[in-house]
C-alpha positions as CSV (number, residue, x, y, z in Angstrom):
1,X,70.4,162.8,296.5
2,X,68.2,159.6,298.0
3,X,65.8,160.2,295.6
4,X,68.4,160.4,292.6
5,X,69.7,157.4,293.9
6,X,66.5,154.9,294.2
7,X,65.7,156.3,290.3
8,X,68.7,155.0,289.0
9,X,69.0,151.8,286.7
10,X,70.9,148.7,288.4
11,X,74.1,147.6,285.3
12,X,73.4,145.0,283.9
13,X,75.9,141.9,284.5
14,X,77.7,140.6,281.7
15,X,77.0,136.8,281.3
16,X,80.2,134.5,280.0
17,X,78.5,131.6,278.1
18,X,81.1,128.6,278.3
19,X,81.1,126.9,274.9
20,X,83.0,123.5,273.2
21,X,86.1,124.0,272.6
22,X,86.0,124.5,268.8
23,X,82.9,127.1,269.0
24,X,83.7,129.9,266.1
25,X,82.5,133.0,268.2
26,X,84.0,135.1,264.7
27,X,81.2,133.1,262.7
28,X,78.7,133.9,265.4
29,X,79.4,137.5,266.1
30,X,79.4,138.5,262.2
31,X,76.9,136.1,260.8
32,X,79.1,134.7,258.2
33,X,81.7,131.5,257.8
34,X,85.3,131.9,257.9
35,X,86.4,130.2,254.7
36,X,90.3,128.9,254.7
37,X,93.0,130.0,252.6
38,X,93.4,126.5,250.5
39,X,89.5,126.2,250.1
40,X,89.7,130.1,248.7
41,X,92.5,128.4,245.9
42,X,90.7,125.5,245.6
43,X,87.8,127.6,244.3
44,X,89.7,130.0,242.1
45,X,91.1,127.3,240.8
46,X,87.6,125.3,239.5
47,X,86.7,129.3,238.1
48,X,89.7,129.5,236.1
49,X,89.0,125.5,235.1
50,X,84.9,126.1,233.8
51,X,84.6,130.1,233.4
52,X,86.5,131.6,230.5
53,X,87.8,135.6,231.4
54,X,86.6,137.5,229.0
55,X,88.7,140.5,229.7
56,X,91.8,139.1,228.4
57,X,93.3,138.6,224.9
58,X,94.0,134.9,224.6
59,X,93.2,132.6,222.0
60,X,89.7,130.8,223.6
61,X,88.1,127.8,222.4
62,X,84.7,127.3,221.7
63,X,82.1,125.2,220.8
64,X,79.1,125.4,218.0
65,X,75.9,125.4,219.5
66,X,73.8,126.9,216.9
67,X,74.0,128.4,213.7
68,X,71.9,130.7,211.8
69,X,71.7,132.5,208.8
70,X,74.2,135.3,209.0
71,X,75.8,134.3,212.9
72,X,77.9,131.1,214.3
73,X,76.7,131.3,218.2
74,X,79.8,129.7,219.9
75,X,79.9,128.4,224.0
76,X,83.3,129.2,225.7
77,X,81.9,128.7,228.8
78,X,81.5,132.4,229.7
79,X,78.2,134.4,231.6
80,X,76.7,134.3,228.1
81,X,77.2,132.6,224.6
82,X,79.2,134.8,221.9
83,X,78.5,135.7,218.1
84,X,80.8,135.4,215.2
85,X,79.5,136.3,211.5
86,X,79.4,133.4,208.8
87,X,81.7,135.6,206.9
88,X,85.1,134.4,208.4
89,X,84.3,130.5,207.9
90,X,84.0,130.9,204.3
91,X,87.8,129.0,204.4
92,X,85.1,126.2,206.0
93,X,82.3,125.8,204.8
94,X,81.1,122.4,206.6
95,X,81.0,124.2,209.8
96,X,78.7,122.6,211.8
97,X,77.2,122.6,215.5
98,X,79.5,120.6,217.9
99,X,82.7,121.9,216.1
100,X,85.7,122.9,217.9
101,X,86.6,126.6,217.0
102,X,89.3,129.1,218.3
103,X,88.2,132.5,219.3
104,X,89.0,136.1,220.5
105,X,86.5,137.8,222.1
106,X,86.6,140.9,219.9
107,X,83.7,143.4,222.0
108,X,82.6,142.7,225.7
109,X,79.1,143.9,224.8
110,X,78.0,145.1,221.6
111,X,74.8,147.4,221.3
112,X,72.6,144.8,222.4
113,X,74.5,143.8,225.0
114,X,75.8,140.8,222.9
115,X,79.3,138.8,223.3
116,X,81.1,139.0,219.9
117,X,84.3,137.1,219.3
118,X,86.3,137.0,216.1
119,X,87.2,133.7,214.8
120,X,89.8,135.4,212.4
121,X,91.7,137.3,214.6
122,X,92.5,134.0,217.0
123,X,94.1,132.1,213.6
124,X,95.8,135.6,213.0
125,X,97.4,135.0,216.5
126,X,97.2,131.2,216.4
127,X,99.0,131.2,213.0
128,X,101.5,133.4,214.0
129,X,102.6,131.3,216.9
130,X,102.8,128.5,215.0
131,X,104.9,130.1,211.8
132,X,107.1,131.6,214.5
133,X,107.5,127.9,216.5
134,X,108.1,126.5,212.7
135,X,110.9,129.3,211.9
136,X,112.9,128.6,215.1
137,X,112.4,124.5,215.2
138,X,113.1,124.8,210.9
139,X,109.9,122.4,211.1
140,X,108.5,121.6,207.3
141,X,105.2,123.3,207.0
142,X,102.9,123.0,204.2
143,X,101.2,126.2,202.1
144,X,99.0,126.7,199.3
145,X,100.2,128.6,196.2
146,X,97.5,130.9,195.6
147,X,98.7,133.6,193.0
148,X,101.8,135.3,191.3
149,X,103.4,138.4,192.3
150,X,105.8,140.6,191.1
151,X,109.3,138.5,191.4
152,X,107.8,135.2,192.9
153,X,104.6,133.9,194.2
154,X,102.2,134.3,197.4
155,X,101.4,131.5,199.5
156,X,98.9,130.6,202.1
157,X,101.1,128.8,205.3
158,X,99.0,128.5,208.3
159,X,96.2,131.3,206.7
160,X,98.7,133.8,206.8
161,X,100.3,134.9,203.4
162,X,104.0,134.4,202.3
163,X,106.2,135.7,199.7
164,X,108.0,132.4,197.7
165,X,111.0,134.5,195.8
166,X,111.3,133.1,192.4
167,X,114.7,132.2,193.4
168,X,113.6,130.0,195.9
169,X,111.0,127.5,194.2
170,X,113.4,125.5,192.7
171,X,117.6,124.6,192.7
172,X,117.0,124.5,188.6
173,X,115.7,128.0,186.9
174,X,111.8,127.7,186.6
175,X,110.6,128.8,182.8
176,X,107.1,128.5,183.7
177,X,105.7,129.7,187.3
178,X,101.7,128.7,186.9
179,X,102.8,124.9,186.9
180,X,102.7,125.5,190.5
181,X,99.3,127.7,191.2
182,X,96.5,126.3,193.1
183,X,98.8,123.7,194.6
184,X,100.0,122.3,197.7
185,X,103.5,122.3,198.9
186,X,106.4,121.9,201.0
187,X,108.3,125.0,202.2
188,X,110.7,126.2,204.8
189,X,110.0,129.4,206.6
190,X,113.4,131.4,205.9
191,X,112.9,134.4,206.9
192,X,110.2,136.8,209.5
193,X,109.8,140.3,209.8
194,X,107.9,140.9,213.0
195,X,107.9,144.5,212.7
196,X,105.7,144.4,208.8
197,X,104.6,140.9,209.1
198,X,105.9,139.9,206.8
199,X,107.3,136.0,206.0
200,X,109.7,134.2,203.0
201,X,109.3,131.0,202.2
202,X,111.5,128.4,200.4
203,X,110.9,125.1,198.5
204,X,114.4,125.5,197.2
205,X,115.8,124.8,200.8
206,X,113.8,122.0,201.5
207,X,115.2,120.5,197.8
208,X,119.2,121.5,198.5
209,X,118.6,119.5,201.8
210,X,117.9,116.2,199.9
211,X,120.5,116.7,197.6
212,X,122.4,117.2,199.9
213,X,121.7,114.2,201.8
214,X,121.9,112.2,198.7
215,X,125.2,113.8,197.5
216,X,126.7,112.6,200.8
217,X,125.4,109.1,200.3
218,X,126.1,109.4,196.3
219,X,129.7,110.4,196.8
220,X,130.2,107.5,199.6
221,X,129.7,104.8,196.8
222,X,131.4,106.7,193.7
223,X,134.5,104.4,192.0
224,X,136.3,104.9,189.2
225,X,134.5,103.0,186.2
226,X,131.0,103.4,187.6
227,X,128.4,103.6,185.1
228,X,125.4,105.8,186.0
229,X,122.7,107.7,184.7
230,X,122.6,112.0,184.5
231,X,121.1,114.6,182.9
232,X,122.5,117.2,181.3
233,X,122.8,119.9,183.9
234,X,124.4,122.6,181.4
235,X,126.7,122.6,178.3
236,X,129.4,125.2,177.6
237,X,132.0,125.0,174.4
238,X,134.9,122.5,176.9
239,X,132.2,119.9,178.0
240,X,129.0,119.6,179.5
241,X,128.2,119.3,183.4
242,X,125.9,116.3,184.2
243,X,123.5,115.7,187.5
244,X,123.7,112.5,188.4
245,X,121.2,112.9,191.6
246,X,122.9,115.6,193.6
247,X,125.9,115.3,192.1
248,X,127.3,116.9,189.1
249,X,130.1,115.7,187.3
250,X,132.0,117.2,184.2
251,X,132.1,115.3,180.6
252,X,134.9,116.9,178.8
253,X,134.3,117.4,175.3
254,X,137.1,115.2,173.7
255,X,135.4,112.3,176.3
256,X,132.0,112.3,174.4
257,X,132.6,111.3,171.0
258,X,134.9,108.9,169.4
259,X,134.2,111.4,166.8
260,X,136.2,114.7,166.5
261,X,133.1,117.6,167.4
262,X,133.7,121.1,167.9
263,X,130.2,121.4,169.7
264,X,129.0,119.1,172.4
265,X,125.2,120.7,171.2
266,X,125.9,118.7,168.2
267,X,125.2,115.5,169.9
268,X,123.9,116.5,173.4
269,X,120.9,119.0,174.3
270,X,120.1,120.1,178.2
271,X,117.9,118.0,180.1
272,X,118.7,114.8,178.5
273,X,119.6,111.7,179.9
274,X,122.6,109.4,179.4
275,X,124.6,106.7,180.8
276,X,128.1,107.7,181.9
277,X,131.5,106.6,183.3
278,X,133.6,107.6,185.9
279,X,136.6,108.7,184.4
280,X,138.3,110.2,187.9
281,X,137.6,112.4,190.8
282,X,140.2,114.3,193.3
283,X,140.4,113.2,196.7
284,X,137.5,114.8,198.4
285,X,135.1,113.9,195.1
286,X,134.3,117.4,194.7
287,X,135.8,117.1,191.1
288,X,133.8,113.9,188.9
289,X,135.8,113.2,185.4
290,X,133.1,111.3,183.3
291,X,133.4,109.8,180.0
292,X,130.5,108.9,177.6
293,X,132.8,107.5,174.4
294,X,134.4,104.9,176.6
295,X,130.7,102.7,177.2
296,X,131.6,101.9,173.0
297,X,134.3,100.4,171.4
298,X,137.0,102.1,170.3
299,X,136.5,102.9,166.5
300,X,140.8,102.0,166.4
301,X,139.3,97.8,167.3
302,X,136.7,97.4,164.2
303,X,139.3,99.0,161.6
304,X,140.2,96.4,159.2
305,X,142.9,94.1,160.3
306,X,144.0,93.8,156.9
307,X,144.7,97.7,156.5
308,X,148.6,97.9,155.9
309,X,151.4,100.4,155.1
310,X,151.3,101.5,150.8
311,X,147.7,100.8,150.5
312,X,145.1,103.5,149.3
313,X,142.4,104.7,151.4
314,X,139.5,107.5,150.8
315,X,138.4,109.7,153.6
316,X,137.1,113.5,154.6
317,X,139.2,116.3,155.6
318,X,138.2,116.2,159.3
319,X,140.3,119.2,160.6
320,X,143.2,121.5,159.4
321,X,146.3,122.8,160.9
322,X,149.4,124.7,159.9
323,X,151.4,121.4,160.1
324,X,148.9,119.4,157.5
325,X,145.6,117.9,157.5
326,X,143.3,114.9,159.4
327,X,141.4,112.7,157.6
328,X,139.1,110.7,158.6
329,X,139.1,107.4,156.8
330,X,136.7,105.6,159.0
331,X,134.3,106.3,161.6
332,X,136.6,107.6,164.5
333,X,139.8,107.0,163.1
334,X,141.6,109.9,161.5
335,X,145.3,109.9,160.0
336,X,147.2,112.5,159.6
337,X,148.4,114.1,156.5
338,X,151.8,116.0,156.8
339,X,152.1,119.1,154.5
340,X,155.1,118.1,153.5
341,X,153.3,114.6,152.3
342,X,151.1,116.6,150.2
343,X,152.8,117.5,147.9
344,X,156.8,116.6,145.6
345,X,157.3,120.9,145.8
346,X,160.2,121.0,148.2
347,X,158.6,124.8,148.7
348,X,156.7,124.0,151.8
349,X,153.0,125.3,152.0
350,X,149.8,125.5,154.5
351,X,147.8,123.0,154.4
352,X,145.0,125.0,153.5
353,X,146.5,125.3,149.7
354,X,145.8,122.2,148.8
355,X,143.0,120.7,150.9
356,X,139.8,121.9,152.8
357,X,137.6,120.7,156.0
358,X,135.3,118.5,154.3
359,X,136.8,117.3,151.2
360,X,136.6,113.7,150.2
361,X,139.9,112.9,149.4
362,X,142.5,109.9,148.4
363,X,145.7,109.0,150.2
364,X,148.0,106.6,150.7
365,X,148.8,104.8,154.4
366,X,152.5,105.7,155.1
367,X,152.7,104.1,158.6
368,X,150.0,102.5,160.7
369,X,150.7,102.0,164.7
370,X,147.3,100.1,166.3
371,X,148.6,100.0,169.8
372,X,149.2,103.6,169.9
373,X,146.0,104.3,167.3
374,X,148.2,106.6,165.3
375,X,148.3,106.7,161.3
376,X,150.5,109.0,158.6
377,X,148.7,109.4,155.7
378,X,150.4,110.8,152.2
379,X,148.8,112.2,149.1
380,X,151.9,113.0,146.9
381,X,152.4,109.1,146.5
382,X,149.6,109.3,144.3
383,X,151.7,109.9,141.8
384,X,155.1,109.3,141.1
385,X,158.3,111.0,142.5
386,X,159.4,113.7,139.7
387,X,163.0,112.5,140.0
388,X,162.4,109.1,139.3
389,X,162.6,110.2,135.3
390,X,164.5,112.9,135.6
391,X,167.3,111.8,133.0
392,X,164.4,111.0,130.4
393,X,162.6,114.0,130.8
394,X,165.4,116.7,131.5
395,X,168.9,115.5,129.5
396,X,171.7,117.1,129.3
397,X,171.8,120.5,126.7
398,X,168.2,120.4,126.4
399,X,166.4,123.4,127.0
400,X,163.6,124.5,129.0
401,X,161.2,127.1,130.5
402,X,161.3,127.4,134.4
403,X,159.8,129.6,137.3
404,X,162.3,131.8,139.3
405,X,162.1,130.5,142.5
406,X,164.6,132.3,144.7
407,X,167.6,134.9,144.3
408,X,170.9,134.3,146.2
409,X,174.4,135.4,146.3
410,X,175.4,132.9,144.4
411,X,172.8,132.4,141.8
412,X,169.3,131.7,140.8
413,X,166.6,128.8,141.7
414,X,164.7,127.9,138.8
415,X,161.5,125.3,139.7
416,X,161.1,123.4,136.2
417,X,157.8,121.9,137.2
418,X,156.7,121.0,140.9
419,X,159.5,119.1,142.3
420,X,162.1,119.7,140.3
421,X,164.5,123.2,141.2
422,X,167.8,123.7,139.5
């Protein structure tokens, strides 16, 4: 047991080294420096600011540092620099080093252990954000008509393509669609599908929205006897329908012409412009009277003042009725000639026995009225009244041929010549 005893090792003590007050014993224990929570964000945060993560799907951008034959080489501040084939900058061809580019990294490592990012893809996504941002905020964007399609035309918005309806290029009907090919315009993105990708376009939108604007203002200044200038919008047989910027009013067909027409194409054709008055409107000025006869004189004022009541007059059969015939005796004044003025037969007839539409004809001025513009017009004064003579040329006892005229209970009409029935 003694000698067990002196063999045995003494413990060693344990010395307590007394430090400062802020000695890290952690930091000299392990060999390493205890970093603090807001230096560890800190640093995250200048990673996330210089060092681009390549593992995600955003929309990077890059610069041009080189560019060779076939391959853009583009920086976006990642371990190495990416590729992107020539073939998606055709849209660009000045590409050139220093360029600002948005990218997608497309493969992490290809065979070669190379970076490739698509330059395509990231305006795929790019564009998309943008046409969608332009759809909700109804923003004007601007697209390139690049070809026709089968009812309407395709257009490049953005680098995506959009279907322009035929219906929506214009608010008139469009005769010819290649006017608009390989040109730039204004459009309204109507409509999205998300699920086909698919996006409508309209220029007709864009257009209704002026007019609109200007039918507002147009319709604030409109009064009765304005004078402005149209275009014939349309033409139907009652009248034709004039724009007159936004606005369309109707010219009714007996408000063209001083003239009597039964056409309004036989003095007006679409797309032409005149001057025109306003006749009327209701009270909200959805409904515009206009007039286009009432910028001239009235044909009634250069008539001849020295026109009177028994005098002769030659004019055309302008238009027949049941009730007699106009004439025309100068241009845009018409008389009318009674059936029962046209002839001493006390057998009334149409009109249409004894005159036709465009027949030059004489006649005598019954009654004249130049206030009211009216005229009666007679052609059996021509010649004189059969009864005037009729003790010369019918005596008493003499005998003569006649034309049964009518039967009755009490005897028989016999017409001796036109006129004259006994």
């Amino acid at each position: 047991m003694e000698s067990k005893d002196k063999t045995q090792k003494p413990k060693s003590k344990k010395v307590v080294v007394e430090g400062p007050d802020d000695f890290d014993w952690s930091k000299f224990e392990e060999g390493i420096e205890v970093i603090e929570d807001n230096k560890i964000k800190e640093f995250e945060k200048l990673i996330d600011e210089n060092f681009v993560d390549t593992y995600n799907e955003n929309v990077i951008q890059g610069v041009v540092i080189n560019i060779t034959d076939r391959e853009a080489i583009i920086d976006i501040n990642a371990k190495s620099e990416g590729v992107i084939s020539l073939n998606e900058f055709r849209y660009n061809p000045g590409l050139k080093v220093g360029d600002m580019v948005e990218v997608i990294v497309d493969i992490q490592e290809d065979k070669t252990g190379q970076l490739v990012l698509s330059h395509r893809k990231a305006r795929t996504i790019k564009a998309w954000e943008r046409v969608i941002d332009a759809h909700e905020d109804e923003t004007v964007v601007t697209g390139f008509v690049k070809c026709r399609t089968k009812g309407g035309m395709i257009v490049d918005v953005f680098g995506l393509e959009a279907f322009l309806p035929g219906s929506q290029i214009d608010v008139k009907p469009i005769r010819d669609y290649d006017q608009y090919l390989n040109k730039n315009m204004e459009f309204r993105i109507v409509k999205i599908n998300h699920e086909f990708k698919n996006v409508v376009v309209s220029h007709k939108a864009l257009i209704e929205a002026d007019l609109e604007e200007q039918k507002k203002e147009i319709i604030s200044q409109l009064e009765k006897g304005q004078v402005l200038e149209g275009i014939v919008k349309n033409i139907t047989t009652y009248g034709v329908f004039v724009d007159l910027g936004g606005v369309d009013g109707l010219i009714h067909i007996t408000d063209l012409s001083w003239n009597r027409i039964n056409h309004p194409t036989e003095i007006l054709e679409l797309d032409q412009k005149l001057n025109v008055v306003i006749l009327d409107f209701d009270d909200d000025k959805s409904r515009i009277q206009l007039g286009v006869k009432q910028l001239s004189e009235h044909p009634w004022e250069n008539l001849d003042s020295n026109l009177k009541e028994g005098d002769k007059v030659n004019g055309k059969v302008s238009v027949l009725a049941d009730y007699g015939a106009f004439i025309e005796i100068a241009e845009g004044v018409e008389g009318l000639v009674h059936v029962s003025e046209m002839s001493w037969s006390t057998h009334l007839r149409s009109a249409q026995d004894f005159v036709n539409v465009g027949d030059e004809v004489e006649a005598v001025i019954l009654s004249i009225d130049r206030e009211e513009r009216k005229m009666s017009l007679g052609i059996k004064q021509l010649t004189s009244d059969p009864w005037t003579d009729i003790t010369k040329k019918y005596p008493t006892k003499s005998k003569h041929k006649g034309k049964i005229r009518n039967f009755t209970n009490f005897g028989v009409f016999v017409e001796l010549e036109e006129g004259i029935d006994g």
